[in-house]
C-alpha positions in Angstrom: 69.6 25.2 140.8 71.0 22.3 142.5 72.2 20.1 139.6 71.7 16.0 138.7 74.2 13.7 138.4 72.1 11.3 137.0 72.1 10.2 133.3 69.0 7.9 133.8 66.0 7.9 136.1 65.3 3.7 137.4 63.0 1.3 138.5 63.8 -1.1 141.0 65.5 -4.5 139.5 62.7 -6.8 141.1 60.3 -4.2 138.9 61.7 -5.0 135.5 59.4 -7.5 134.4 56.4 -5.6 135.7 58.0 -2.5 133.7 57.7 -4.7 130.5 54.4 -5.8 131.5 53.4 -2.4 131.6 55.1 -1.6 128.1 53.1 -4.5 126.9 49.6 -4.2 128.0 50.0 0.0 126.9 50.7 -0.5 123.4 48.0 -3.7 123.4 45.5 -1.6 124.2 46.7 2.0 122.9 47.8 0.4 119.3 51.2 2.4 120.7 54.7 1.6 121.4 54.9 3.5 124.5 58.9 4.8 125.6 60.2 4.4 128.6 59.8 8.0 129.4 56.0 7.5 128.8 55.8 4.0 131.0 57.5 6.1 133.9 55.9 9.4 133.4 52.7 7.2 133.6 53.9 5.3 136.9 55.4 8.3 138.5 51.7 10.2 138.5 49.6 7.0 139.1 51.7 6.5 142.0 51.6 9.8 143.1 47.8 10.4 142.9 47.8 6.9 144.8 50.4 8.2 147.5 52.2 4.9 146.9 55.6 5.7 147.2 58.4 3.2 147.7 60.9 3.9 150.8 64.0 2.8 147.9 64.9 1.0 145.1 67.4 -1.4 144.1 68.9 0.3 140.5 68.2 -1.8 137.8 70.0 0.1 135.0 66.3 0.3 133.4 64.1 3.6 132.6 64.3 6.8 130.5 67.6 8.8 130.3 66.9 11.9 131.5 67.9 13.7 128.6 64.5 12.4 127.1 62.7 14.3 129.0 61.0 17.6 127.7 60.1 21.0 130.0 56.7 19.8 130.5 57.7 16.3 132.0 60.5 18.5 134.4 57.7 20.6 135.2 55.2 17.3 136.7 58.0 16.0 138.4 58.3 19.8 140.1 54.8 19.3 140.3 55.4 15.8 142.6 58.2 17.0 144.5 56.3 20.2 146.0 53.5 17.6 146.8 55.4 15.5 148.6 57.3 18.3 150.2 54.3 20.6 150.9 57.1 23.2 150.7 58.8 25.1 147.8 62.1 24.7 149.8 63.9 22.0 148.3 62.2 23.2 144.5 65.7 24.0 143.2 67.2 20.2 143.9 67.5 17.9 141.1 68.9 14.9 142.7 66.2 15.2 145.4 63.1 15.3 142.6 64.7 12.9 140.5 64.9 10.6 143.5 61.3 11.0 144.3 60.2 10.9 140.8 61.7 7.6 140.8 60.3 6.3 144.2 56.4 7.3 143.3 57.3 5.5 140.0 58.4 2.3 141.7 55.4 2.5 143.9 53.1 3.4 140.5 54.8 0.4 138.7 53.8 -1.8 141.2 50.0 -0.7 141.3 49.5 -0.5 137.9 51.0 -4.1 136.7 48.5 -6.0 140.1 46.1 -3.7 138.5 47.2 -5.5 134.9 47.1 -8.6 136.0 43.7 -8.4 138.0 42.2 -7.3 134.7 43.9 -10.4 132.7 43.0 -12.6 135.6 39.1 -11.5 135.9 38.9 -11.4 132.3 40.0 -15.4 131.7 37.5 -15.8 134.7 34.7 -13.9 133.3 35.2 -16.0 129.5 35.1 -19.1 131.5 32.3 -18.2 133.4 30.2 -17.2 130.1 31.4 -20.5 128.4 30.0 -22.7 131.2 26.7 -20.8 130.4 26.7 -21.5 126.7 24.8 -24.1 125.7 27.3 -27.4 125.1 26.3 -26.5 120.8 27.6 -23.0 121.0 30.5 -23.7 122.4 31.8 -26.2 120.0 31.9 -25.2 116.2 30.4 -28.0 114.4 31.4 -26.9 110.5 
């Protein structure tokens, strides 16, 4: 096994905010403070599954330390690696899956927060829609 320098997997530094974003909108609608090992596990697969893969990324000094993760969360990112690969070759490499773990989680990042802010965005456009419906008496609160 072809061992890791790295102490902490990254998103890019233009992706911070989106990362928060993410962080955000997950525990508004899950009730749960998700970690950064859960926002990134979550952005590395959706990328993946969406083949949106970024060609780098610009370190940011943000994401989970890799000594967070468990077997299980190795095991997807082995999972993403032969995927990409198509080939069992380069299985062995660390650096190599931990740099395309963090590529497909840029490119997931990305998708996930325009997915965010669609969904905020046709939401406030839906509730503005259904209050120009409303009758001019239900919309104000006459108590």
């Amino acid at each position: 096994m072809k061992e890791s320098k790295k102490t902490l997997l990254e998103f890019d530094e233009g992706s911070v905010e989106a990362f928060g974003n993410l962080k955000k909108a997950l525990k508004a609608t899950t009730g749960v403070d998700p970690s950064n090992r859960d926002v990134f596990l979550l952005a590395m697969s959706y990328g993946f599954k969406h083949g949106a893969s970024a060609q780098s990324i610009k370190r940011s000094g943000t994401g989970p330390r890799v000594q967070y993760f468990k077997p299980e969360d190795q095991a997807l990112m082995a999972a993403v690696q032969l995927g990409h690969d198509k080939s069992t070759e380069h299985l062995p490499d660390l650096e190599k899956r931990y740099e395309l773990a963090e590529l497909y989680a840029q490119g997931g990042i990305l998708l996930l927060n325009s997915a965010v802010s669609e969904s905020v965005r046709y939401g406030n456009e839906l509730a503005a829609e259904v209050i120009s419906l409303l009758p001019k008496k239900a919309v104000v609160n006459e108590e």
